[in-house]
C-alpha positions as CSV (number, residue, x, y, z in Angstrom):
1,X,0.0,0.0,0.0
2,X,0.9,3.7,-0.8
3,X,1.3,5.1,2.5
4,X,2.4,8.4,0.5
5,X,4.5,9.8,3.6
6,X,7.9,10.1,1.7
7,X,9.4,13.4,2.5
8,X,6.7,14.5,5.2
9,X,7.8,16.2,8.3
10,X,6.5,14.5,11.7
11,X,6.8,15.6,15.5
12,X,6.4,12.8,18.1
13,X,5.9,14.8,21.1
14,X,7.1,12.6,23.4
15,X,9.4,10.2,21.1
16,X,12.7,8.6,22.9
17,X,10.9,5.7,23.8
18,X,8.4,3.1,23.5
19,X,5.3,3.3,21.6
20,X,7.0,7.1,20.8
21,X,10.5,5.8,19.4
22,X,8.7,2.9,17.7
23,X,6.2,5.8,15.9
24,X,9.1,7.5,14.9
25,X,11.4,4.9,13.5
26,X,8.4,3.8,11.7
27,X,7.6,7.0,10.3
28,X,11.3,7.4,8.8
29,X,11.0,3.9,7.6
30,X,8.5,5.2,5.0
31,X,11.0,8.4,3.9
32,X,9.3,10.8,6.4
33,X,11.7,13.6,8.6
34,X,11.3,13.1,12.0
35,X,11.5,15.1,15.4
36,X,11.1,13.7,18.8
37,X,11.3,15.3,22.2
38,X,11.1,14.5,25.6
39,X,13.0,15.6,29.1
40,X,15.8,12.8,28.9
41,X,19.1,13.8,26.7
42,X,20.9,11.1,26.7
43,X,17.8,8.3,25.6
44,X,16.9,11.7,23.2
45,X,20.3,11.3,21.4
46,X,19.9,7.8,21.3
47,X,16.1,7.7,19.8
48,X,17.4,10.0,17.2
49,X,20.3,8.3,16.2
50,X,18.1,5.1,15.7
51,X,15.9,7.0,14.1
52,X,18.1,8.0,11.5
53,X,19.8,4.9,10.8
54,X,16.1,3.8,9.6
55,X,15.6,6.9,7.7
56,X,16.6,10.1,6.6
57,X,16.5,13.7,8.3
58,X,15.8,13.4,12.0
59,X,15.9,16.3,14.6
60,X,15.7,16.2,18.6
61,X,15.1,18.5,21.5
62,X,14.5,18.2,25.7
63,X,11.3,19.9,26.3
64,X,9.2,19.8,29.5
65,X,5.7,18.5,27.8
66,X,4.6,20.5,31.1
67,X,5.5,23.5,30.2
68,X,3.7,26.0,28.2
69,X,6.9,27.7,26.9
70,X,8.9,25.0,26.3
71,X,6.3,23.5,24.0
72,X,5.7,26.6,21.6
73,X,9.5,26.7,21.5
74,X,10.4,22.8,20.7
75,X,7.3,23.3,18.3
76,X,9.0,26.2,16.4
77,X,12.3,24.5,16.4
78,X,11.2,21.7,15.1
79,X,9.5,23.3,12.3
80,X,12.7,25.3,11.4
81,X,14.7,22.1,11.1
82,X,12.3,19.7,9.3
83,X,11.2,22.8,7.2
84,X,7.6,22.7,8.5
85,X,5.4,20.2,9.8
86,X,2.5,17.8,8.3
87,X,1.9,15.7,11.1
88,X,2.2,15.6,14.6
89,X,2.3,12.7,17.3
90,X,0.7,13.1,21.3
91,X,2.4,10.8,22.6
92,X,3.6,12.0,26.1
93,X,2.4,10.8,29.6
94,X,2.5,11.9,33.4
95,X,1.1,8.9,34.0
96,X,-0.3,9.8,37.2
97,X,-1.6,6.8,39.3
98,X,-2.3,8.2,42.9
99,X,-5.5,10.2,43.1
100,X,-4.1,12.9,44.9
101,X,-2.9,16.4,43.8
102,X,0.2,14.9,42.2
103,X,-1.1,12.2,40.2
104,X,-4.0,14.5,38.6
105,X,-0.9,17.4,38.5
106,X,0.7,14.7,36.4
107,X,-1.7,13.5,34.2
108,X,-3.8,17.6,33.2
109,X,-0.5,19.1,32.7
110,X,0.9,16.5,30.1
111,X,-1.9,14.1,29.1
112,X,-3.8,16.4,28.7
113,X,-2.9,20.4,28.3
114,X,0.3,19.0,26.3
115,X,-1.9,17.6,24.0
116,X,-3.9,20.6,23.1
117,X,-0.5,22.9,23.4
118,X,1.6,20.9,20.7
119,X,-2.0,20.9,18.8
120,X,-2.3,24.6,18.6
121,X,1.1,25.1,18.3
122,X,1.4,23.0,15.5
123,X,-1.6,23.9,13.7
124,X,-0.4,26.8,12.0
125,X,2.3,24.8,9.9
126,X,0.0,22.9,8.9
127,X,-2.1,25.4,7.6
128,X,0.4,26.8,5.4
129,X,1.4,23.2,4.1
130,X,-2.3,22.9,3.6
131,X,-3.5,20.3,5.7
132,X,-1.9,18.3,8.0
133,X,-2.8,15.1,10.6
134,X,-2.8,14.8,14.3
135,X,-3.0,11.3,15.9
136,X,-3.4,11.3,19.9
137,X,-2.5,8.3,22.1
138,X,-4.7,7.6,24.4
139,X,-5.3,4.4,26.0
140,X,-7.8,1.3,26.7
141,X,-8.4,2.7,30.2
142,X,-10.4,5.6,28.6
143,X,-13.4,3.2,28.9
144,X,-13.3,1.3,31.6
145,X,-12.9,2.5,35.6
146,X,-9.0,2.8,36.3
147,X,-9.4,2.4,40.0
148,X,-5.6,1.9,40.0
149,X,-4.8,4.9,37.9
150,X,-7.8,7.1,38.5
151,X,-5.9,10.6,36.8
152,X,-5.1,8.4,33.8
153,X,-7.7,6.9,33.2
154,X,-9.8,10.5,33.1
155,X,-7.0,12.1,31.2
156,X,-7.2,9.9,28.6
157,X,-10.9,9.8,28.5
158,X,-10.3,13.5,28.0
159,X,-8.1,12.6,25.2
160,X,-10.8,10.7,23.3
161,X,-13.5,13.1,23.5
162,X,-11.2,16.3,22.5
163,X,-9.8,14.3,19.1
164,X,-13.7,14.3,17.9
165,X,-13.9,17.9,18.7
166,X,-10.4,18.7,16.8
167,X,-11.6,16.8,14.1
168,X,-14.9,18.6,14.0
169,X,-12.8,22.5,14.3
170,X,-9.7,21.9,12.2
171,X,-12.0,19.6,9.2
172,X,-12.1,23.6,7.5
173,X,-8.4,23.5,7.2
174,X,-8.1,20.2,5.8
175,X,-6.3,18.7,9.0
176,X,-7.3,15.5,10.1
177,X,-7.3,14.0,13.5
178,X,-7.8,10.6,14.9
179,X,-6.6,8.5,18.2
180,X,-5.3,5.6,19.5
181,X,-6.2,3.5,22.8
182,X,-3.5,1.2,23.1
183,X,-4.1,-2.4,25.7
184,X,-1.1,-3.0,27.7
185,X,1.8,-2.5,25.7
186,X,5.5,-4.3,26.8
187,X,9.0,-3.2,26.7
188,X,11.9,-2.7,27.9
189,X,12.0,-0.5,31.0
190,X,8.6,0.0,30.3
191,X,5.6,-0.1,32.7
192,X,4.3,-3.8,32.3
193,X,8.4,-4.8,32.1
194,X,8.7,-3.3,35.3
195,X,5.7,-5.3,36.7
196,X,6.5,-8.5,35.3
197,X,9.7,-8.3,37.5
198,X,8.5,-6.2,40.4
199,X,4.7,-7.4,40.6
200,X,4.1,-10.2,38.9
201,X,0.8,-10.9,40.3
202,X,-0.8,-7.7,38.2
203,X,1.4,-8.4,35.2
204,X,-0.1,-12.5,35.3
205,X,-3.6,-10.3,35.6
206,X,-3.2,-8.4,32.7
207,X,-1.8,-11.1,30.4
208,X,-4.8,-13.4,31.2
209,X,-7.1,-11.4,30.0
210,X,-5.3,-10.9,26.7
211,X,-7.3,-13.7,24.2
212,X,-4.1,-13.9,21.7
213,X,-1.9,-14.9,25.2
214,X,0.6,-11.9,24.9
215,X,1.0,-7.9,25.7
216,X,1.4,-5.7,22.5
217,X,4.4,-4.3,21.2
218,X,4.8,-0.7,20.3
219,X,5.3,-1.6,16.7
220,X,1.7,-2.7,16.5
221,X,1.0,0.8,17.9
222,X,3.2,2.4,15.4
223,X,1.7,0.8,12.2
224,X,-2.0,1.7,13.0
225,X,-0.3,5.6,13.9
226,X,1.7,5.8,10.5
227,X,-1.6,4.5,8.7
228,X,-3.8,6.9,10.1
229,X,-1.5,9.5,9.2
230,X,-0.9,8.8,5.9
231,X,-2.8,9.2,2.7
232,X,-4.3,5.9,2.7
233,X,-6.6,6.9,5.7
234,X,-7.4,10.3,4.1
235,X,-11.0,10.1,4.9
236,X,-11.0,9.0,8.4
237,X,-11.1,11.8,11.4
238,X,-12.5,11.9,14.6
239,X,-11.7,8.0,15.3
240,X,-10.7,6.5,18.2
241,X,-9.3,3.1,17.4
242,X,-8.1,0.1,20.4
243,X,-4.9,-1.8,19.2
244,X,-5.2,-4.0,22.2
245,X,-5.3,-7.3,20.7
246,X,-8.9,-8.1,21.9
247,X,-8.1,-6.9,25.7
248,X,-11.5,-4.8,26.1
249,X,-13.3,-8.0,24.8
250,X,-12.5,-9.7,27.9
């Protein structure tokens, strides 16, 4: 299939690694320019690096997804060295768990407000490339109580409902935006990694109710991202789609 994603520019907000890095290297796979931030230099310069040994141009910056600032300026950077932007990847997470002050902190500042900060900031490049495409990650515990994670679960919620109302403001300027819910996703240093060796009682849990008898892998996150993004998905915006491998059936 004609993904048609040669020689676009893509930010993955949020991109060293992961479901971001795995976005990324997939993106440059099909001849796009990447950039990726996040706080971390040193797994920054190493994303990157892999990125471009997959691909061509690829760019990266620390920015603080928390910070209003920081985002408009990674955004503008990122446009000056890709030579504009076409798409752009929410990726990031606070992740807050606790439901206390910090963990719904966490989870409005980044989930959330970082979502609709790289948006806006990012919408005016695509406006002068003439249309552009968003995809937000979200998650599977968007529809189902998170009693464990009660701030990320809501965030992401969030998440959901604001990628129909983007779709319905920015359909004028011929930008599309869709979403993903991933299931539990595994990798290294990850969070069900970090369970599987440090609680292994909620990682057996998870993987039970998983009817192929595995977690995902951020590639399978990836693929559906690049394919909403590209051409070949050109008139779908406003979805939400699960790549959870049947774990909401269960």
């Amino acid at each position: 299939m004609e993904l048609g994603l040669k020689g676009k520019r893509v930010v993955v907000a949020g991109g060293s690694k992961g479901i971001g890095k795995a976005i990324a290297i997939a993106f440059a796979e099909e001849g796009a320019a990447v950039s990726i931030c996040a706080r971390g230099a040193d797994a920054l310069e190493a994303a990157k690096a892999e990125i471009a040994r997959h691909g061509g141009k690829a760019h990266a910056a620390s920015c603080d997804l928390a910070d209003a600032k920081a985002i408009d300026g990674y955004v503008a950077a990122a446009a000056v060295a890709l030579g504009g932007i076409d798409i752009l990847i929410n990726n990031a997470s606070g992740f807050g768990r606790t439901d206390d002050e910090a963990g719904w902190g966490a989870s409005v500042a980044i989930d959330i407000m970082a979502t609709v900060r790289a948006s806006q900031a990012a919408l005016a490049h695509m406006e002068k490339a003439k249309g552009g495409a968003i995809v937000n990650i979200s998650s599977i515990s968007a529809f189902r109580p998170s009693t464990r994670t009660p701030p990320y679960g809501a965030a992401k919620a969030a998440i959901v409902h604001y990628t129909a109302t983007q779709a319905a403001m920015y359909a004028a300027k011929n930008v599309r935006v869709n979403c993903i819910a991933p299931g539990s996703i595994e990798f290294p240093g990850g969070t069900w990694d970090l369970a599987k060796k440090h609680n292994k009682p909620l990682y057996d849990q998870i993987f039970s109710r998983i009817p192929f008898g595995r977690l995902g892998a951020p590639e399978e996150v990836a693929a559906v991202a690049v394919f909403l993004a590209s051409n070949a998905a050109r008139w779908v915006t406003g979805q939400t789609i699960s790549v959870d491998g049947g774990q909401l059936l269960t």
